[in-house]
KOLGUDREN-875536 format. One record per residue (C-alpha): residue in one letter; y, z, x; residue number from 1. Coordinates in Angstrom, 3 decimals, always signed. Last residue first. Layout:
<nodes>
[node a; [Y; Z; X]; NUM]
...
</nodes>
This chain:
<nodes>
[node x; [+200.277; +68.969; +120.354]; 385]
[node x; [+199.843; +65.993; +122.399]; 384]
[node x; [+199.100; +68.218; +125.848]; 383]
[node x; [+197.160; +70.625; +123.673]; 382]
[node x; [+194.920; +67.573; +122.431]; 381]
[node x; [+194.346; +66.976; +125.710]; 380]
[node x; [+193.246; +70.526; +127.261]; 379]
[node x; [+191.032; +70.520; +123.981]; 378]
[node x; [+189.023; +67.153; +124.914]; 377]
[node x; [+189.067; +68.131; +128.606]; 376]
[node x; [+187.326; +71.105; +127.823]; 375]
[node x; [+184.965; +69.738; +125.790]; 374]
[node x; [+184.287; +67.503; +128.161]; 373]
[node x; [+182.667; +70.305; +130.661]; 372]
[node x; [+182.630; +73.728; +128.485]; 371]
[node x; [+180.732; +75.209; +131.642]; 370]
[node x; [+184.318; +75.226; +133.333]; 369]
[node x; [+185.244; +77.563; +131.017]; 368]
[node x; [+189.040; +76.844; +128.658]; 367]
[node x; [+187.241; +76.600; +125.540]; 366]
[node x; [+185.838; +79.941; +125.783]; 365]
[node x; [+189.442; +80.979; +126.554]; 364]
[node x; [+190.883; +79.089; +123.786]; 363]
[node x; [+188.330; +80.295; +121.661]; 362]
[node x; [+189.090; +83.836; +122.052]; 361]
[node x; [+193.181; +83.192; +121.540]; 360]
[node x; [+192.287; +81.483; +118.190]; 359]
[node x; [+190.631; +84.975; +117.420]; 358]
[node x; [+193.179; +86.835; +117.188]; 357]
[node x; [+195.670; +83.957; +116.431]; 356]
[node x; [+193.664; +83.928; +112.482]; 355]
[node x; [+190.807; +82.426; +110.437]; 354]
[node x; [+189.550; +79.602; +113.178]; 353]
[node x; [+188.871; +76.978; +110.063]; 352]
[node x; [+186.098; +75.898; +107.901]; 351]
[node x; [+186.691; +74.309; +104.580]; 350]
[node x; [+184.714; +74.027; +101.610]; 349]
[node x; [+186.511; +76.320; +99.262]; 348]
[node x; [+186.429; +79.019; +101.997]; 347]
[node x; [+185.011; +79.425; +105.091]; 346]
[node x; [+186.403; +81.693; +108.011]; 345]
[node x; [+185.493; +81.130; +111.511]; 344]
[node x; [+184.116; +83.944; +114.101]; 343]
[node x; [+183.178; +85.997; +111.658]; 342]
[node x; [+179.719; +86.635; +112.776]; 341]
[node x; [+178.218; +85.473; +109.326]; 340]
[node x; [+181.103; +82.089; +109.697]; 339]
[node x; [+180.012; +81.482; +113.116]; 338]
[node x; [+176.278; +81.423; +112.478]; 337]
[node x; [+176.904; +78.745; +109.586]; 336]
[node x; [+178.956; +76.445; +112.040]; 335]
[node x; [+175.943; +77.001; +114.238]; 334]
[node x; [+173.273; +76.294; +112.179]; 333]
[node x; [+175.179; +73.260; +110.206]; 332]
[node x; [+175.974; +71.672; +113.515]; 331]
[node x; [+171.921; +72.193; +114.448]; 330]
[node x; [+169.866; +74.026; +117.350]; 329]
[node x; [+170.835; +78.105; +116.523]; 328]
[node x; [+167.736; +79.162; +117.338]; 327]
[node x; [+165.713; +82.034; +114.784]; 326]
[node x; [+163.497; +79.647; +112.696]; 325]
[node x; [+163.410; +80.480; +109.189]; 324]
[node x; [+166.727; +79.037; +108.288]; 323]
[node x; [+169.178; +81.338; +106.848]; 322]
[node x; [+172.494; +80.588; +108.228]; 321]
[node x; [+173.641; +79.199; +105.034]; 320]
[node x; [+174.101; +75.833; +103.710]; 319]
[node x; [+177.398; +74.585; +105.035]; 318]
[node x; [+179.157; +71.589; +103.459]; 317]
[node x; [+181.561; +70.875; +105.674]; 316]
[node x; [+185.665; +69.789; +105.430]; 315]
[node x; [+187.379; +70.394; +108.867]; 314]
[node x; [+190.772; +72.748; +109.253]; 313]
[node x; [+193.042; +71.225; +111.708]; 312]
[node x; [+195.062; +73.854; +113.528]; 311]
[node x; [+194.365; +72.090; +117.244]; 310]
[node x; [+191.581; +75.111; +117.691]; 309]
[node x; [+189.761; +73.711; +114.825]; 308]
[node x; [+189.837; +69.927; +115.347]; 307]
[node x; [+188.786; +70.578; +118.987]; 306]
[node x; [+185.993; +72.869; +117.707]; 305]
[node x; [+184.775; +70.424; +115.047]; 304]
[node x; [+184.766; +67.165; +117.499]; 303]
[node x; [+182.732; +69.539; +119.669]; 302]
[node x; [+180.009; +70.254; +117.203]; 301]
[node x; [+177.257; +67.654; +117.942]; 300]
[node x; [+178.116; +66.527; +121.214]; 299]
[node x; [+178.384; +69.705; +122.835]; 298]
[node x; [+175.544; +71.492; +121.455]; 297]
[node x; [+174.334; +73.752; +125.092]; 296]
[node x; [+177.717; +74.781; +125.459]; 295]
[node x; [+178.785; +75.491; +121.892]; 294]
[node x; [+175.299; +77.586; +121.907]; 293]
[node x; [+176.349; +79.338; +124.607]; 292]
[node x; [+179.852; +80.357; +123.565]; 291]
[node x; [+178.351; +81.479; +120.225]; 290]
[node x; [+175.750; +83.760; +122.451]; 289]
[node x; [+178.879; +84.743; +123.760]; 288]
[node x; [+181.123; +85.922; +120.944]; 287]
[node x; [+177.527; +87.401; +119.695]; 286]
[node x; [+177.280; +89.910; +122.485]; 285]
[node x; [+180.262; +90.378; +124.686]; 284]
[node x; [+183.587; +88.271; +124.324]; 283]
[node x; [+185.443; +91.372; +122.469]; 282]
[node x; [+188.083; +91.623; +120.181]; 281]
[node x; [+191.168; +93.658; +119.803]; 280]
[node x; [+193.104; +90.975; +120.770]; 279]
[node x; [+196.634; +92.161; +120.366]; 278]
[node x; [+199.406; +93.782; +117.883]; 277]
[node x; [+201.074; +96.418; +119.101]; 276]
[node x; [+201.902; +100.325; +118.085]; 275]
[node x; [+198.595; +101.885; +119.150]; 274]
[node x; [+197.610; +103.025; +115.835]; 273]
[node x; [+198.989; +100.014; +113.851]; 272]
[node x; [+197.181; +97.525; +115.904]; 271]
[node x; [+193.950; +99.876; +116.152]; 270]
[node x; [+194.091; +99.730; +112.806]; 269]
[node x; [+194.532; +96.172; +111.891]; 268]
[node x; [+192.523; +95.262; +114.800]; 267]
[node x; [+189.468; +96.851; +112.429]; 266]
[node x; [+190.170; +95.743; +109.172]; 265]
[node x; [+190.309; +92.041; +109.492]; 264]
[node x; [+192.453; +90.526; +107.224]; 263]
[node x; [+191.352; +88.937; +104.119]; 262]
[node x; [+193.899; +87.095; +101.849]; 261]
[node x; [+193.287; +85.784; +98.411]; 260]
[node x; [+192.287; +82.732; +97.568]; 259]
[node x; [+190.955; +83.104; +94.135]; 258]
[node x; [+187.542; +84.907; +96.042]; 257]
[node x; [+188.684; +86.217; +99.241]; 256]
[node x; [+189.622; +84.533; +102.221]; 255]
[node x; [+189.646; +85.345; +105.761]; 254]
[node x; [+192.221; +84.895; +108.231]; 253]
[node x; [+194.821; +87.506; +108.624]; 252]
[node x; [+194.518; +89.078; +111.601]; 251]
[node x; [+197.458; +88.048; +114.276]; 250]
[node x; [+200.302; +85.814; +112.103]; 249]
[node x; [+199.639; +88.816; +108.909]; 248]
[node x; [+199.920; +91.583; +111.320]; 247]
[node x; [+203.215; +90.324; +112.899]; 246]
[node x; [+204.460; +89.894; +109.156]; 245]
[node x; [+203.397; +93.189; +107.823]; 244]
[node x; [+205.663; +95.060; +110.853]; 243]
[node x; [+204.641; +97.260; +113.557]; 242]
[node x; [+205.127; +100.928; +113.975]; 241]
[node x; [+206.307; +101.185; +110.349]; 240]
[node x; [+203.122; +103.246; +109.821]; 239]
[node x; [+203.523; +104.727; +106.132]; 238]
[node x; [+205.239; +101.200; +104.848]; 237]
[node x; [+202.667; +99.297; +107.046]; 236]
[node x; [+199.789; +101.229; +105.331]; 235]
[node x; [+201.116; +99.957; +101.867]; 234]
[node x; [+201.638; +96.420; +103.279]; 233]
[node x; [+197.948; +95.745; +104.493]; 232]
[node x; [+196.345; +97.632; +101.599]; 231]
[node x; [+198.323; +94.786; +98.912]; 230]
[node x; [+197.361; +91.491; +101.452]; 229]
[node x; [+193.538; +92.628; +101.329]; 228]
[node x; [+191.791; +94.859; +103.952]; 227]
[node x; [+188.203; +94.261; +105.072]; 226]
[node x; [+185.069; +95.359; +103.364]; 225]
[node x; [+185.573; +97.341; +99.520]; 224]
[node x; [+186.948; +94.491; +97.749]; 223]
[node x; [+184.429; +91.780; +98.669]; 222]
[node x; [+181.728; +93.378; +96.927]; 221]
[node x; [+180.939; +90.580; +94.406]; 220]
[node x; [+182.508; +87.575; +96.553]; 219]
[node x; [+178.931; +86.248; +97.649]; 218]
[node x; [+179.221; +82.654; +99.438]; 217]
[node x; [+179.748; +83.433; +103.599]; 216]
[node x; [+179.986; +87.068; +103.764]; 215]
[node x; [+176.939; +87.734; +102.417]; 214]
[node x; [+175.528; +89.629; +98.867]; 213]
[node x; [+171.857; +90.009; +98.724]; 212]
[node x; [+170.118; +91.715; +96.077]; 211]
[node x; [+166.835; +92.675; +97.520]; 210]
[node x; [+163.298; +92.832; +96.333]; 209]
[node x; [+162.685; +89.665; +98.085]; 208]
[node x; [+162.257; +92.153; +101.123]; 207]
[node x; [+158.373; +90.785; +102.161]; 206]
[node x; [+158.971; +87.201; +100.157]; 205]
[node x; [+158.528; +84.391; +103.097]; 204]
[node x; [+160.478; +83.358; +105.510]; 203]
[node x; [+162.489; +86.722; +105.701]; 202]
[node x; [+164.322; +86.359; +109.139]; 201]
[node x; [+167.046; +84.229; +108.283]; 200]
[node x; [+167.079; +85.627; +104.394]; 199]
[node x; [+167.939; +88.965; +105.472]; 198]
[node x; [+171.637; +87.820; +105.933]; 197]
[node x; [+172.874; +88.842; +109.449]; 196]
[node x; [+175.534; +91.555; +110.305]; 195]
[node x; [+174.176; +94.774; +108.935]; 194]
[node x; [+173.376; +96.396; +105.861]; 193]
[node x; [+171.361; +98.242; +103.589]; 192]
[node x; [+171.516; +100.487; +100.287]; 191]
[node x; [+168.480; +101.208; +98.921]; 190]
[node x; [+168.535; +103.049; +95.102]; 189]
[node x; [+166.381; +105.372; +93.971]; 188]
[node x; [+163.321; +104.761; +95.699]; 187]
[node x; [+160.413; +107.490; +95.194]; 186]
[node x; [+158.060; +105.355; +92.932]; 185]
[node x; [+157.832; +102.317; +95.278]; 184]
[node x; [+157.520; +99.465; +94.374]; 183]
[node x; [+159.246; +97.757; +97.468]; 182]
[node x; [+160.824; +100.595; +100.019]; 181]
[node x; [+158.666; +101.761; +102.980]; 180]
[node x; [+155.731; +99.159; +102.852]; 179]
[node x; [+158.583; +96.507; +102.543]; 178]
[node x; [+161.009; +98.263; +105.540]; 177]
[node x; [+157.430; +98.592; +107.962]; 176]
[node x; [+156.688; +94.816; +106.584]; 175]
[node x; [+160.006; +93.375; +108.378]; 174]
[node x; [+159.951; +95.366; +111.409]; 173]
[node x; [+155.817; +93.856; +111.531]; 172]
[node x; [+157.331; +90.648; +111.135]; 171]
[node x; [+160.072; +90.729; +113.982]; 170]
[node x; [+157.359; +92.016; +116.289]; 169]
[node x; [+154.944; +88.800; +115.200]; 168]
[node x; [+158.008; +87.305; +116.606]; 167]
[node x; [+158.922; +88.756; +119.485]; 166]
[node x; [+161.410; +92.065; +120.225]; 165]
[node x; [+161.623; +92.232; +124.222]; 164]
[node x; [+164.966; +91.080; +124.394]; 163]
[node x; [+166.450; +93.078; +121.450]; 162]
[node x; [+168.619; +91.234; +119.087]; 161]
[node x; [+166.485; +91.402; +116.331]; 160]
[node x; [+166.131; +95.041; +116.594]; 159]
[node x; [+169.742; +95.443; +115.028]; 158]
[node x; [+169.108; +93.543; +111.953]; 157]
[node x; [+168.661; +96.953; +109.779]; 156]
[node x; [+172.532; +97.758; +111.551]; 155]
[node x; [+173.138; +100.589; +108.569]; 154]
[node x; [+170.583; +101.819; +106.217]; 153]
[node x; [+171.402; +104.210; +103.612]; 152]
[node x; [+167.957; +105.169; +101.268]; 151]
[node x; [+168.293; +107.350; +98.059]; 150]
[node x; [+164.928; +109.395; +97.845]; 149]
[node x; [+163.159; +110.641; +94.819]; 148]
[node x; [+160.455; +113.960; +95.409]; 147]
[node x; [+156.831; +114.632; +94.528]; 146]
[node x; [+156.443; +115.158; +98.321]; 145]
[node x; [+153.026; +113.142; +98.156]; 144]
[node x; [+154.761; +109.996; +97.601]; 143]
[node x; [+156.513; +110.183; +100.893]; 142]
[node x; [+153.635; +110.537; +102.598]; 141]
[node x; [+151.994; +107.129; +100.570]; 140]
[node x; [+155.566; +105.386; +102.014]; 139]
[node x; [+155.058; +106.789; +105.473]; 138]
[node x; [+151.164; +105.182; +105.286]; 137]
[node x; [+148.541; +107.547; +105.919]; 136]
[node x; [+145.990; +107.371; +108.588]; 135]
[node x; [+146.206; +110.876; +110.090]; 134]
[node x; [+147.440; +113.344; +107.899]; 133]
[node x; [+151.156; +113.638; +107.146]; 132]
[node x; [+151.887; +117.775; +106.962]; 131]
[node x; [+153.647; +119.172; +104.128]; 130]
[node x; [+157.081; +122.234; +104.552]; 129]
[node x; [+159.347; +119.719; +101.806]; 128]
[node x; [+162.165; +120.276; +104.352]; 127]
[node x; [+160.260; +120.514; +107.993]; 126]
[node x; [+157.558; +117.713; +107.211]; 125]
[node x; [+159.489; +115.506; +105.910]; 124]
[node x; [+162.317; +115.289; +108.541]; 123]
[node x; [+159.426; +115.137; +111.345]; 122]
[node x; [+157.977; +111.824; +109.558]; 121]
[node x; [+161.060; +110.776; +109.896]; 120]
[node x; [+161.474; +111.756; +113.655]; 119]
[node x; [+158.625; +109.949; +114.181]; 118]
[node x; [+159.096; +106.587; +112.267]; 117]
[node x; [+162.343; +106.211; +113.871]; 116]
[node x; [+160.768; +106.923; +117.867]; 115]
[node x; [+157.385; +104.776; +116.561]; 114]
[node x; [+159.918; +101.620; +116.112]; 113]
[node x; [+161.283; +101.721; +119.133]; 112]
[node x; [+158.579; +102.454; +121.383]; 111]
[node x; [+156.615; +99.756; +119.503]; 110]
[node x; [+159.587; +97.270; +119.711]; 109]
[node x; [+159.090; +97.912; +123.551]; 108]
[node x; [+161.327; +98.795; +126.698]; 107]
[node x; [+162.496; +102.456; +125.624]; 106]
[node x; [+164.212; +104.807; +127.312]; 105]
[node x; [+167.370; +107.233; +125.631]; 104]
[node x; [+165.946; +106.985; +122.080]; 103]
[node x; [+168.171; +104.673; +120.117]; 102]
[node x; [+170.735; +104.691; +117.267]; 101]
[node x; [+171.208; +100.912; +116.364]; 100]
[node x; [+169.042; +101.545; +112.904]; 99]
[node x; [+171.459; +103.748; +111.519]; 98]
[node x; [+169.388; +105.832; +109.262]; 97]
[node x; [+170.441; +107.832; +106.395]; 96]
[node x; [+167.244; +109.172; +104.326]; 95]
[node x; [+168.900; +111.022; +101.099]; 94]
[node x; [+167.780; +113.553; +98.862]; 93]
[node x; [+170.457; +113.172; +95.938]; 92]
[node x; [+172.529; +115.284; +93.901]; 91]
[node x; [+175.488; +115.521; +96.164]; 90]
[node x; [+178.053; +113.716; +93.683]; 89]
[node x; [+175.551; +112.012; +91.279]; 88]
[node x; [+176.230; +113.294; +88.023]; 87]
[node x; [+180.363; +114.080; +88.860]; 86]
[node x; [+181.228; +110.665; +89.727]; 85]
[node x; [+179.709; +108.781; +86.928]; 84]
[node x; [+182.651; +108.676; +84.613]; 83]
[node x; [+184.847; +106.757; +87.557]; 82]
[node x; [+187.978; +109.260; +88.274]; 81]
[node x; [+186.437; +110.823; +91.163]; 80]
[node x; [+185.882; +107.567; +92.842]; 79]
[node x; [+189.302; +106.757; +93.458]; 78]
[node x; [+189.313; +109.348; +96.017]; 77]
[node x; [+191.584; +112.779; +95.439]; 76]
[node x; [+188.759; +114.688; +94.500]; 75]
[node x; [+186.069; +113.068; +97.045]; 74]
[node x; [+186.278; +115.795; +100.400]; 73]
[node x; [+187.084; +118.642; +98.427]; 72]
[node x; [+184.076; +117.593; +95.861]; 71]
[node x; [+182.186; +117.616; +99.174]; 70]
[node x; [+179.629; +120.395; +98.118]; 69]
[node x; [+176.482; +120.042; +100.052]; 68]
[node x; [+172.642; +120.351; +99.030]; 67]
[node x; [+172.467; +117.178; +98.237]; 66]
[node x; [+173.444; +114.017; +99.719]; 65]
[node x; [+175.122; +111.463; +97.588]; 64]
[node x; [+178.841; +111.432; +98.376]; 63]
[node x; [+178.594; +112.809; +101.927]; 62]
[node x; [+176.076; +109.409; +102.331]; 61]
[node x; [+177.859; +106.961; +100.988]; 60]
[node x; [+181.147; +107.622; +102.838]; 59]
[node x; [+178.677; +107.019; +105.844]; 58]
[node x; [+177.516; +103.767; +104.868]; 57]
[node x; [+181.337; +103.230; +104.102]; 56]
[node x; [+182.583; +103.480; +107.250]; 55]
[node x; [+179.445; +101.896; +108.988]; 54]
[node x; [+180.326; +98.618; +107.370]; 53]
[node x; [+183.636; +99.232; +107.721]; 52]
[node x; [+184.213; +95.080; +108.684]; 51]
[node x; [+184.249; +96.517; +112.514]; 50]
[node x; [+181.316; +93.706; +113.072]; 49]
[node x; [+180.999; +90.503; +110.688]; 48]
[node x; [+179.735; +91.200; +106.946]; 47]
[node x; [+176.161; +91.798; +105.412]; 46]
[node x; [+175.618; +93.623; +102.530]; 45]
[node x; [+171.837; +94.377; +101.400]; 44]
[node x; [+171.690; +96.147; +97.724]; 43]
[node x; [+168.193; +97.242; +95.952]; 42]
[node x; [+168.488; +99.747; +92.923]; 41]
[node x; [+168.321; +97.066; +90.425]; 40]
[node x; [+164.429; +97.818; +89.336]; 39]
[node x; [+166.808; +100.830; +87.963]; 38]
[node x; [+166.904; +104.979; +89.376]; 37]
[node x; [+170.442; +104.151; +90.593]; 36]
[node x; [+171.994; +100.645; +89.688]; 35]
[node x; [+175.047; +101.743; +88.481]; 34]
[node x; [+175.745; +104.161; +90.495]; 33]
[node x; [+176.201; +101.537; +93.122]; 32]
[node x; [+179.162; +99.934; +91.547]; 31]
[node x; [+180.806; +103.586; +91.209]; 30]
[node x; [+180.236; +104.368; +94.618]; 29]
[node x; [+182.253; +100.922; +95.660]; 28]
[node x; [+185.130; +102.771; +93.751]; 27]
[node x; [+185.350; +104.867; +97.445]; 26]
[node x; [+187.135; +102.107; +99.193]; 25]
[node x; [+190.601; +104.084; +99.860]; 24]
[node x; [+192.253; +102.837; +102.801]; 23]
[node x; [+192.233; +104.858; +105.888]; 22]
[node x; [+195.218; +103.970; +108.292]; 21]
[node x; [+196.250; +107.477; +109.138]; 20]
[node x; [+193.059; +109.083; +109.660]; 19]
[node x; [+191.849; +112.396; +108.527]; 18]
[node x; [+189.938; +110.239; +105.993]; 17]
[node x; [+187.878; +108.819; +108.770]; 16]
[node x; [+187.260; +112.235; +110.493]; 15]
[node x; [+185.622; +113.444; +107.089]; 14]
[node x; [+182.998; +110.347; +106.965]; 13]
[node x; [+181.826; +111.646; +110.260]; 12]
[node x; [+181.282; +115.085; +109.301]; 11]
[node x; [+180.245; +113.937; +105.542]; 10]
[node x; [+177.619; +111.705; +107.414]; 9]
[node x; [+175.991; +113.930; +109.824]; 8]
[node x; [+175.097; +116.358; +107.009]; 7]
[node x; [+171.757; +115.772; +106.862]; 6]
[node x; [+169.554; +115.272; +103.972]; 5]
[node x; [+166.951; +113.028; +105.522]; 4]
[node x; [+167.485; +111.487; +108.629]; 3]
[node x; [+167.472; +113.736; +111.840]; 2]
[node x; [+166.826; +117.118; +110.718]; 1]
</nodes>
């Protein structure tokens, strides 16, 4: 089996609790309860990479799949004390599919595409023992299993990224998840995310279905991505290795509803794991598609950067980055673009570099040759700083 009723995601979701800096999201479960079997059933969250997207995609599915008993696994979660844990724990057939898992070759959205809607196809075949006949639909095969179906999606914006994707490609990824979800008497509840907002690449209404809650305006799940100021100093008191303040100066930078602190989850770890705090971020992918649109939009968003990486925060109204077209060509597109990818926290109207982590990145974008006045702008404001 390769998505449906597996039990790749208790393994995986076991090795997380075996770690020393998990924090207990599990009441997230509870929320989603809720909306099971209910035209409410459809949830996209997007947040920034290592936000425990994937964490709790997996968490997800140990809790729902059926045919397992990870009672053992939940008992001691927050989870099991919410009235609804015991109905759904493992009662669920459930398609899991990380969309960034790849065959080995492929150098066409069709490849792509055909390799997930193959080894589906192959899933429902082997555990409800039918065979798809030629000419019908995934959704109309599903149908014919008499069964529901839970759906966990993780990365669903991954193929967007992909060289070789184009735009009518883009449209057909977005009618293959519409075909497979909306109105449909199997779905249960659909739980999807990734990194951008669905809106940027649904111009018109093919996954309108959705409830969509981002990480630039939607605080309703904002408990159960990233680490708050409370979870930050309880897993410093059980790994005194470094101290609350040092991870406060390097990763705390996002805001939560009220104003409360956000820190990012990931080089809070691996800073308490490996006994320093340091950059635990990368330049590749986004961090330099950022640096190239900087680049190529000097005039129009330098004064912002400079402002930004000299500690002063600068007061925008951003609308989103949900515009139909795909380049990042506008202040407003790129400030917005920033703020999905984390690169800048927004909050109350203000945009700022959230935290030294990442200050330290922009300095050495700043710092390229390829910056041209921009880099003479920020090497003089450092001089009068």
């Amino acid at each position: 089996m390769f998505y449906l009723n597996t039990d790749n995601a208790a393994i995986m979701f076991q090795k997380t609790l075996r770690r020393d800096t998990y924090v207990d999201k599990s009441q997230l479960i509870g929320h989603l309860n809720k909306r099971i079997g209910t035209d409410n059933c459809f949830v996209c969250i997007t947040r920034p990479r290592r936000f425990g997207k994937t964490i709790n995609a997996n968490m997800l599915g140990a809790y729902y799949t059926r045919n397992q008993d990870n009672h053992e696994m939940f008992k001691n979660l927050a989870i099991a004390k919410d009235p609804s844990y015991n109905k759904h724990l493992n009662q669920h057939n459930v398609i899991q599919i990380d969309f960034s898992k790849t065959p080995d070759e492929y150098n066409s959205y069709t490849e792509y595409i055909n390799y997930i809607k193959n080894m589906l196809i192959s899933d429902i075949e082997e555990l409800f023992n039918i065979r798809k006949s030629p000419g019908i639909s995934i959704s109309d095969f599903l149908i014919s299993s008499s069964q529901s179906f839970i759906f966990i999606f993780d990365e669903w914006d991954f193929c967007f990224n992909e060289n070789f994707m184009s735009e009518n490609d883009k449209k057909h990824f977005l009618r293959f998840l519409k075909g497979l979800l909306k109105d449909q008497p199997y779905t249960d509840l659909v739980y999807m995310t990734g990194i951008l907002p669905i809106a940027k690449y649904s111009s018109g209404s093919e996954l309108n279905m959705f409830n969509e809650y981002n990480f630039m305006y939607s605080s309703v799940y904002d408990n159960y991505f990233g680490f708050n100021e409370d979870e930050v100093k309880n897993l410093c008191q059980n790994n005194p290795s470094v101290c609350y303040e040092d991870l406060q100066m390097w990763y705390d930078g996002y805001s939560l509803e009220g104003g409360r602190h956000l820190f990012n989850p990931h080089s809070v770890c691996c800073a308490l794991e490996n006994g320093i705090c340091q950059n635990y971020w990368t330049e590749t992918g986004p961090m330099n598609e950022i640096a190239y649109c900087i680049e190529q939009n000097a005039d129009e968003v330098r004064e912002d950067i400079v402002k930004m990486v000299s500690g002063i925060p600068v007061q925008v109204k951003l609308y989103g980055y949900s515009a139909a077209e795909q380049s990042m060509s506008t202040r407003n597109e790129i400030l917005s673009a920033m703020v999905v990818y984390g690169f800048l926290s927004y909050y109350d109207g203000l945009l700022k570099i959230p935290d030294y982590e990442l200050m330290e990145k922009y300095e050495a974008i700043l710092s390229r040759q390829s910056m041209g006045e921009i880099k003479k702008i920020t090497d003089r404001s450092k001089e009068m700083l």
